[in-house]
N, C-alpha and C positions, 0 to 999 in steps of 0.2 A: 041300920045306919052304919054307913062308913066313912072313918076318921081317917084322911090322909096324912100326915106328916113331915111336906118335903119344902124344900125351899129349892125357888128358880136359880137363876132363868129357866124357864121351860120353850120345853119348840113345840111350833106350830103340831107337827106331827103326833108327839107326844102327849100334847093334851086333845086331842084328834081321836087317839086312839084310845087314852083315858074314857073320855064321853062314852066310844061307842063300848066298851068293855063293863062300865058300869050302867049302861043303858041311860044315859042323860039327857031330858028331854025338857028343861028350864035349866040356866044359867044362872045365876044369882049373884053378884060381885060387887064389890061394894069401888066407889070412885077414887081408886088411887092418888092418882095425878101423876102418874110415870107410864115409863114405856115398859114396866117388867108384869103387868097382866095381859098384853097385845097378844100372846100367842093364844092366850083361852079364846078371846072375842073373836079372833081371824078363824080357830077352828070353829066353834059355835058358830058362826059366818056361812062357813062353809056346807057344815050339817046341815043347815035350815031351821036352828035352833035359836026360840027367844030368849031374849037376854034385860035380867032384870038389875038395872045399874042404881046404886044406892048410893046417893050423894052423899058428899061431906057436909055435915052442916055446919055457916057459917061461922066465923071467928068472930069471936067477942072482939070488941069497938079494942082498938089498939095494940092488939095481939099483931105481933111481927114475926114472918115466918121467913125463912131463908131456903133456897132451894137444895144444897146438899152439904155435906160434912164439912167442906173447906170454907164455906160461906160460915157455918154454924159457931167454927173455932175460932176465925176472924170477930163476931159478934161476942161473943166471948170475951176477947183478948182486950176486943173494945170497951167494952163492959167493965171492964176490971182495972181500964187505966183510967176509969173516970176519978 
């Protein structure tokens, strides 16, 4: 087994080259909800290789989620002038 360690963005290329260097022939990636795992799918795409996408599972009944940091710090600020 090997344990990578790196944090994206990654290119296309990059994780292209990864697959074919460690002989990769299932994908396995769990459903982000962003555009910062598009470069593995587009390569694995490209290989010819399947891809096993692991949904998020749902949110408990009134759990409110916000889409990035600015949004997160505003709920917050809101939060705190109740």
């Amino acid at each position: 087994m090997v344990v990578l360690c790196e944090r994206g963005p990654f290119t296309v290329e990059g994780e292209r080259e990864l697959m074919l260097r460690h002989r990769i022939d299932l994908l396995v990636t769990k459903d982000s909800g962003g555009a910062m795992t598009a470069a593995k799918l587009v390569a694995a795409r490209a290989l010819g290789l399947p891809v096993l996408m692991v949904r998020r599972p749902p949110l408990p009944e009134g759990v409110r989620t916000v889409p990035d940091a600015a949004a997160a710090a505003g709920w917050v600020l809101e939060a705190a002038a109740r």
